[in-house]
VOPANU-327313 format. One line per field, with one value per atom (N, C-alpha, C): residue number from 1; y, x, z; atom name; residue in one letter. Coordinates in steps of 0.001 Angstrom, whole numbers, plus 500000, padded with zeros to 6 digits. Layout:
N
pos: [NUM / ...]
py: [Y / ...]
px: [X / ...]
pz: [Z / ...]
site: [CA / ...]
code: [A / ...]
//
This chain:
114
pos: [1 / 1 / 1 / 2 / 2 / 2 / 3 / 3 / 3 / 4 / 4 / 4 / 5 / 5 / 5 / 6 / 6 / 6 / 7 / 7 / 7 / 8 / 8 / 8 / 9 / 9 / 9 / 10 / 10 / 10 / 11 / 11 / 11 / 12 / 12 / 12 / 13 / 13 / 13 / 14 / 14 / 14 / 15 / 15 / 15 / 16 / 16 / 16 / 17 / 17 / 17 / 18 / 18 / 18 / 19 / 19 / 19 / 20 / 20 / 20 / 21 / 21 / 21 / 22 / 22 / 22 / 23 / 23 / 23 / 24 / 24 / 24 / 25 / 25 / 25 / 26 / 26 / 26 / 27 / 27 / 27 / 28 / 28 / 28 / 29 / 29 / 29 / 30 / 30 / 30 / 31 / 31 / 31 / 32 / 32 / 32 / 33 / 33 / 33 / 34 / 34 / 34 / 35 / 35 / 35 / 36 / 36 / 36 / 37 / 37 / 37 / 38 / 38 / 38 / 39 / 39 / 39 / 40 / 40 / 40 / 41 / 41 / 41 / 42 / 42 / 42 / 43 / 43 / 43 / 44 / 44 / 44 / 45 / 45 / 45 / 46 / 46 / 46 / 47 / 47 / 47 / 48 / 48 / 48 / 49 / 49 / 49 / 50 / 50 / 50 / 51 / 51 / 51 / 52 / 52 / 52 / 53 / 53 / 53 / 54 / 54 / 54 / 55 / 55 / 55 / 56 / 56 / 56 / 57 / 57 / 57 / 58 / 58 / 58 / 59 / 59 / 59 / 60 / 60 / 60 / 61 / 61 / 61 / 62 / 62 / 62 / 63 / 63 / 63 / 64 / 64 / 64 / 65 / 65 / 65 / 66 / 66 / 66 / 67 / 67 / 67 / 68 / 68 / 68 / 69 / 69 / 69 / 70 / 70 / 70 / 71 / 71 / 71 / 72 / 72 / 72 / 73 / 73 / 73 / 74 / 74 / 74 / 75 / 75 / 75 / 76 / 76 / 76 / 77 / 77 / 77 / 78 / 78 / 78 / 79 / 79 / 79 / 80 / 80 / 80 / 81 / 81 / 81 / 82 / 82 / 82 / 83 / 83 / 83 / 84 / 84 / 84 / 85 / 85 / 85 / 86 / 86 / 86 / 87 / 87 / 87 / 88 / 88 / 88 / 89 / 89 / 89 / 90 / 90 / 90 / 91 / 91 / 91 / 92 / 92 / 92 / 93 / 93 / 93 / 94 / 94 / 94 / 95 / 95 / 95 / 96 / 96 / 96 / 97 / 97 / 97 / 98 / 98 / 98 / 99 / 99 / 99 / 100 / 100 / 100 / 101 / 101 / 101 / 102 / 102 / 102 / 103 / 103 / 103 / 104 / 104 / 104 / 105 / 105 / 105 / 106 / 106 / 106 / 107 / 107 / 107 / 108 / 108 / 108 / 109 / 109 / 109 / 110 / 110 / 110 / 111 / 111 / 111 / 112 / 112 / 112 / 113 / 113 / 113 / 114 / 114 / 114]
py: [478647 / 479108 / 478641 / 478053 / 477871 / 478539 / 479317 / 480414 / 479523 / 480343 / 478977 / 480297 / 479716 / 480379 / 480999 / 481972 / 482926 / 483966 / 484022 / 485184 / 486179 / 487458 / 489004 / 489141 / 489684 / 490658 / 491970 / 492411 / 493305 / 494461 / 495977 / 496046 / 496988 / 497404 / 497533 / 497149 / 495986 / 495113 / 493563 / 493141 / 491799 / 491183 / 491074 / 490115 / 489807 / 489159 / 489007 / 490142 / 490260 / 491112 / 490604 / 491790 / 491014 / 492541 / 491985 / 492757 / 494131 / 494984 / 496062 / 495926 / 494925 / 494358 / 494172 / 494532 / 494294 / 492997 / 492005 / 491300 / 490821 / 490393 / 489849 / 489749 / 490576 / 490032 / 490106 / 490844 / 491500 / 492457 / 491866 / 493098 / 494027 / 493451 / 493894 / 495344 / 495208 / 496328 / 497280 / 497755 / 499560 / 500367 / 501194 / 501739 / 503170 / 503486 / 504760 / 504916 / 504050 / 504549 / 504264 / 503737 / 503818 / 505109 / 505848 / 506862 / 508645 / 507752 / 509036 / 509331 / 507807 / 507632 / 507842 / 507691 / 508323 / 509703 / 510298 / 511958 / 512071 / 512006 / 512907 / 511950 / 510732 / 510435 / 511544 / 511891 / 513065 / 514165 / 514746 / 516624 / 515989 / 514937 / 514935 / 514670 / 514043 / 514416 / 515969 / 516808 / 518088 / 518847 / 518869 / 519010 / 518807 / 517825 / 517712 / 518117 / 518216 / 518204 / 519495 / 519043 / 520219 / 519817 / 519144 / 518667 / 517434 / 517535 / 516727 / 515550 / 514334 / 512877 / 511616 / 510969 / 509746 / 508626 / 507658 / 506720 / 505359 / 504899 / 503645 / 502410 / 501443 / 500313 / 498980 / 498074 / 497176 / 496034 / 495009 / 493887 / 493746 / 494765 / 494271 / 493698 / 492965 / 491850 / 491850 / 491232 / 491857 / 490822 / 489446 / 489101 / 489692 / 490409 / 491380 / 492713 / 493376 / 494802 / 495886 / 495742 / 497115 / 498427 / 497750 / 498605 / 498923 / 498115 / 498617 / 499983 / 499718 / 500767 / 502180 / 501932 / 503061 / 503811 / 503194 / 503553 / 504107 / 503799 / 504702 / 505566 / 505581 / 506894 / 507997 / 508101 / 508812 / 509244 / 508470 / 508827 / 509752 / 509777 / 510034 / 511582 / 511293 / 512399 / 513565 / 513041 / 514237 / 514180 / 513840 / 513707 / 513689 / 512176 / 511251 / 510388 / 509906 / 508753 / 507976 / 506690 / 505200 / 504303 / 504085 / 502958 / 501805 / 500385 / 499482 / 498344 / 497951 / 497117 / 495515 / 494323 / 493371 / 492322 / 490927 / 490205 / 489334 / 489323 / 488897 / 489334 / 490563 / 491542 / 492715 / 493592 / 494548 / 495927 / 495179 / 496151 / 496995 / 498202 / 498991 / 500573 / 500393 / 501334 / 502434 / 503352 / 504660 / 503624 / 503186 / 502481 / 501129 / 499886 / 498892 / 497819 / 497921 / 496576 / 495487 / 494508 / 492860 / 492306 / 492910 / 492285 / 492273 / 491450 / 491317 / 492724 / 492969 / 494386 / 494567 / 493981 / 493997 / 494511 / 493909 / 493887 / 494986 / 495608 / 496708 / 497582 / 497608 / 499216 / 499385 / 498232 / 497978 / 498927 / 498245 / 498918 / 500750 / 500386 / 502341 / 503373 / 502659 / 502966 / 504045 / 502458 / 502533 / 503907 / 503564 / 504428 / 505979 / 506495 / 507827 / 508340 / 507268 / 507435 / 507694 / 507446 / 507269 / 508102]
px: [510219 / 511578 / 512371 / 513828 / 514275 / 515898 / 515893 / 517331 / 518177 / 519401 / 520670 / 521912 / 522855 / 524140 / 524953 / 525578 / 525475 / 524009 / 523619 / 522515 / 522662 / 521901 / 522548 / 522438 / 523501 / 523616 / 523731 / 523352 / 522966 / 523952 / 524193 / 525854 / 525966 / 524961 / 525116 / 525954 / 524637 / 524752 / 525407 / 525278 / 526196 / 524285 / 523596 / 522335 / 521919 / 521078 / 520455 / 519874 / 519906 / 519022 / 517698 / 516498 / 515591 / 514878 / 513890 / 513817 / 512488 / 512457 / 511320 / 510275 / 509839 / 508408 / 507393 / 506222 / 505580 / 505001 / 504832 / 503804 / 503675 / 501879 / 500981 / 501885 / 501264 / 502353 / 503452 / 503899 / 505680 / 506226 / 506520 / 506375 / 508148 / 509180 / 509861 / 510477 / 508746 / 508828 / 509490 / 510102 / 510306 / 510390 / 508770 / 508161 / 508941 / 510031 / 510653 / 510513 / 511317 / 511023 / 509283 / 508760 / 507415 / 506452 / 506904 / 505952 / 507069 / 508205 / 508510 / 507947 / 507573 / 507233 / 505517 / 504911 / 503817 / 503913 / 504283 / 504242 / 504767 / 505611 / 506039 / 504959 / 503792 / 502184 / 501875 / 501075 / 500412 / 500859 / 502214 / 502292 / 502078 / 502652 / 502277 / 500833 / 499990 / 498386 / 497769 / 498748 / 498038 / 498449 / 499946 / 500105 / 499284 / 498949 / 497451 / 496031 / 495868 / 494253 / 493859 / 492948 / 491823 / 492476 / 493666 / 493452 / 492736 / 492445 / 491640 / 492196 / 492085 / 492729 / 492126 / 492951 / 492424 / 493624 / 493158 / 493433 / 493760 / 494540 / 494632 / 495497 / 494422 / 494455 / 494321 / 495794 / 495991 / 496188 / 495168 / 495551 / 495346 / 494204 / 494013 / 492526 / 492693 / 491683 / 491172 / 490430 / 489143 / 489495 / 490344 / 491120 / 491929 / 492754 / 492971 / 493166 / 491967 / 491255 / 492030 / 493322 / 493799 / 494861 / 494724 / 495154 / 493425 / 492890 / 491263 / 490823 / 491059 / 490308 / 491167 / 492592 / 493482 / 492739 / 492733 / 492374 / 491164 / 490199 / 488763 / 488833 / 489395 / 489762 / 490199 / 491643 / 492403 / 491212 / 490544 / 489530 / 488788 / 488037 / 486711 / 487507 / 488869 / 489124 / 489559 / 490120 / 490530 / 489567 / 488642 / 487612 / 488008 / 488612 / 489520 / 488502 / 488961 / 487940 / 489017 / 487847 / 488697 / 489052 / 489689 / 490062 / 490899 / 489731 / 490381 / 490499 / 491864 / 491868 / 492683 / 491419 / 491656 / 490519 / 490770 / 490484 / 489403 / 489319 / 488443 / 487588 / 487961 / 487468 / 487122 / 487111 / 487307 / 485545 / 485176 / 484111 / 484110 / 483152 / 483235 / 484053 / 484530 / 485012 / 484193 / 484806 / 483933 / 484518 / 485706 / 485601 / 486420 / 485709 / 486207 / 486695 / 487993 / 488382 / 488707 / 488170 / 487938 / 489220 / 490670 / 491579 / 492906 / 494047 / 494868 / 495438 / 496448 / 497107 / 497980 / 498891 / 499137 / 498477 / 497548 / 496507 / 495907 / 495540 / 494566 / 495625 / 496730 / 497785 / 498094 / 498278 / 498442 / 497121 / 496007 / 494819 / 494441 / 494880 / 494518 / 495860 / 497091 / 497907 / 496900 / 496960 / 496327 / 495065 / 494082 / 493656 / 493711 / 494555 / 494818 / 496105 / 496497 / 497464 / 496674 / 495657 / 494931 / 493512]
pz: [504033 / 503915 / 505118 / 504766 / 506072 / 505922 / 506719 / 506743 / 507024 / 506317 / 506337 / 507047 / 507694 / 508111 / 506475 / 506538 / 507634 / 507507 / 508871 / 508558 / 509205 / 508622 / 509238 / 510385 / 510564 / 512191 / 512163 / 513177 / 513289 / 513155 / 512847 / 513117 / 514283 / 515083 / 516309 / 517571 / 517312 / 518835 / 518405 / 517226 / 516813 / 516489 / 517008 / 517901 / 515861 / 515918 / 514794 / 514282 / 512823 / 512024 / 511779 / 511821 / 511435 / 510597 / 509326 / 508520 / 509858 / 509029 / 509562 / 509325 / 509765 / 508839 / 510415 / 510177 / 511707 / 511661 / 512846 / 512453 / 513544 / 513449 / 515014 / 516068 / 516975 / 518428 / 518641 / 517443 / 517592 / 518783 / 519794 / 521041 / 520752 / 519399 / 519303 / 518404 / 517836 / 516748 / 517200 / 516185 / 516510 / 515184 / 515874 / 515378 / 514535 / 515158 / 515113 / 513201 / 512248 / 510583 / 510364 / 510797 / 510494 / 510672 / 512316 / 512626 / 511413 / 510951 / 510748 / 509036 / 508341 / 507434 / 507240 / 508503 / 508512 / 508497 / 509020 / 509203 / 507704 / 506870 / 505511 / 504889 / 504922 / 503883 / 504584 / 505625 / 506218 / 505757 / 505716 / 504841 / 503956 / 502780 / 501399 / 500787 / 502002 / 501456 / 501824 / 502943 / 502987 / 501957 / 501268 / 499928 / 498655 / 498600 / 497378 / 497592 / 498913 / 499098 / 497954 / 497670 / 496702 / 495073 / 494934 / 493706 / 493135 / 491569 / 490898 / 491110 / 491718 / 492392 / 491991 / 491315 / 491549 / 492063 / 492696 / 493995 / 493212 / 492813 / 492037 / 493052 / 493167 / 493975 / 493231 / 493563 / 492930 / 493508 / 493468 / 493984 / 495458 / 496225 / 497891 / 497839 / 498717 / 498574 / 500344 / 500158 / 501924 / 502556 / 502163 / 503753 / 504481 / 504200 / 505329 / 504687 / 504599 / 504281 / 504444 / 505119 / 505495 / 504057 / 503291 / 502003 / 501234 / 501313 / 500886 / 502004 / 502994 / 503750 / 503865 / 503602 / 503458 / 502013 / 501426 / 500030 / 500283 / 500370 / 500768 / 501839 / 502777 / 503793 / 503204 / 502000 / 501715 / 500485 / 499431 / 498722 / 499283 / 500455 / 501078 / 501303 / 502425 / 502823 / 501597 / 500635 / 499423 / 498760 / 498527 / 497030 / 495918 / 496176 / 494956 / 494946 / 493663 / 492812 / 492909 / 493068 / 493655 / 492482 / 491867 / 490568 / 491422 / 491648 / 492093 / 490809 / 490972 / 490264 / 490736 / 490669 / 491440 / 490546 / 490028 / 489111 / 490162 / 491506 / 491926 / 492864 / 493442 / 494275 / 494221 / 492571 / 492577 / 492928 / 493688 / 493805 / 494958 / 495496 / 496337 / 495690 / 494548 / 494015 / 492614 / 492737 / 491877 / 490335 / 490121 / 488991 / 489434 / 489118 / 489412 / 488347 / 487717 / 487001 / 487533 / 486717 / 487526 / 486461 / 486764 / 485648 / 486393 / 485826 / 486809 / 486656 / 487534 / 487267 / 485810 / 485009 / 484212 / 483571 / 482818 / 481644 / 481869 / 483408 / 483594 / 483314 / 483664 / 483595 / 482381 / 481290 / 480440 / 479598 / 479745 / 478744 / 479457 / 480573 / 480792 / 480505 / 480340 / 479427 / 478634 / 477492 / 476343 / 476053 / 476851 / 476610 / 477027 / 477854 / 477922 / 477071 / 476054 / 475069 / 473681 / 473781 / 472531 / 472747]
site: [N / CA / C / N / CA / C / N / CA / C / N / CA / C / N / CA / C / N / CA / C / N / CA / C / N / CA / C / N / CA / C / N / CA / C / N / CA / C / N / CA / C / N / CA / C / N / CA / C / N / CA / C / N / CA / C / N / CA / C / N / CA / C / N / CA / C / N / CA / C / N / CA / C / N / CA / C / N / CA / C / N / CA / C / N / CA / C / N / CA / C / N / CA / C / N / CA / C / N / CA / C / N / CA / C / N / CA / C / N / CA / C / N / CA / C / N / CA / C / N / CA / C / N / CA / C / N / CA / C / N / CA / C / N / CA / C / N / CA / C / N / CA / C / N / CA / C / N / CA / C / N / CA / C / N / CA / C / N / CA / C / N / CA / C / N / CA / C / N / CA / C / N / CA / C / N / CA / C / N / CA / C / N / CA / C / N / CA / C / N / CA / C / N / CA / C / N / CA / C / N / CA / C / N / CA / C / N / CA / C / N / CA / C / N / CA / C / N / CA / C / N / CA / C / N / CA / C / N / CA / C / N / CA / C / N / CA / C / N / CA / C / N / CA / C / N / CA / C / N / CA / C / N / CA / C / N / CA / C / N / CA / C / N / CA / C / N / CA / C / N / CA / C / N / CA / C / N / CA / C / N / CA / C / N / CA / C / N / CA / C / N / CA / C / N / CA / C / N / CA / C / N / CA / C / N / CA / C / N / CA / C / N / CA / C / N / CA / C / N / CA / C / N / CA / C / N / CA / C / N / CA / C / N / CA / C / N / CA / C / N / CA / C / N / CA / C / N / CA / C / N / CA / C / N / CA / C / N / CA / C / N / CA / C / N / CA / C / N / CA / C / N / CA / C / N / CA / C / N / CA / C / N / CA / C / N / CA / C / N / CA / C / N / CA / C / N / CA / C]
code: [X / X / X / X / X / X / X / X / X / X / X / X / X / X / X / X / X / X / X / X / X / X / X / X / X / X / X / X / X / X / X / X / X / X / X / X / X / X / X / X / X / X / X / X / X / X / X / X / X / X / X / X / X / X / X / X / X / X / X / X / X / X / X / X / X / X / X / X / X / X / X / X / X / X / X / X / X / X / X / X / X / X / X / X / X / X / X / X / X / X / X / X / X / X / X / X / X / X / X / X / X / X / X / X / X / X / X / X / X / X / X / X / X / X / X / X / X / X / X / X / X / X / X / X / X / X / X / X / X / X / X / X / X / X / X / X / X / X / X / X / X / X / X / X / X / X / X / X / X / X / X / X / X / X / X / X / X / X / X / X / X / X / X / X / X / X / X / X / X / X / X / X / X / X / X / X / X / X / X / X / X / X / X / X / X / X / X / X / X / X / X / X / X / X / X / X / X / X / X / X / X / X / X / X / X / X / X / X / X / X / X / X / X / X / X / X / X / X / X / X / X / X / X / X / X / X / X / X / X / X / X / X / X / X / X / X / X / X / X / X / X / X / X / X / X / X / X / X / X / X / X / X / X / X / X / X / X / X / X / X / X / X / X / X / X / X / X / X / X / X / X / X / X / X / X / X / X / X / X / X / X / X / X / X / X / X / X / X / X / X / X / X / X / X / X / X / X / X / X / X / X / X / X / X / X / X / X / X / X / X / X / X / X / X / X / X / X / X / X / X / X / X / X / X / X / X / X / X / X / X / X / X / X / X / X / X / X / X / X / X / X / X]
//
């Protein structure tokens, strides 16, 4: 991708906009909507704990693991059942479809309609 004029500014400070997105070695992050967006996942999983749960995971793949391992933490910690669904990775889970996401949301649709 190569950004073309005009591109956002900021409406602060004038300086460039840049999206809220973190990445490697960003010493500019700011963290501030992230930690506040962590705290309301945290009450809203102490809100469910002890209900019947299941965890539906679509499409993370073990080059970079970090939506797989969210997903089995939050499983482990509520005693949710894991439904991953991923056409080339989908194992490690209590139920694992090997289908793209479409087709899988599509047929489990299906079958809790029928």
């Amino acid at each position: 991708m190569r950004a073309v004029e005009p591109l956002p500014k900021c409406p602060q400070c004038g300086g460039l906009a840049r999206p809220n997105v973190l990445m490697f070695g960003d010493w500019e992050w700011d963290e501030r909507r992230t930690a506040e967006q962590e705290g309301r996942l945290e009450r809203w999983l102490d809100e469910i704990r002890g209900r019947r749960l299941a965890v539906v995971e679509i499409g993370a793949g073990q080059a970079v693991p970090t939506v797989r391992r969210f997903s089995e933490s939050v499983t482990q910690m509520l005693g949710a059942s894991l439904i991953r669904i991923n056409p080339r990775e989908p194992d490690g889970a209590d139920v694992a479809i090997p289908l793209g996401a479409l087709d899988a949301l599509r047929r489990l649709t299906a079958m809790l309609a029928g």
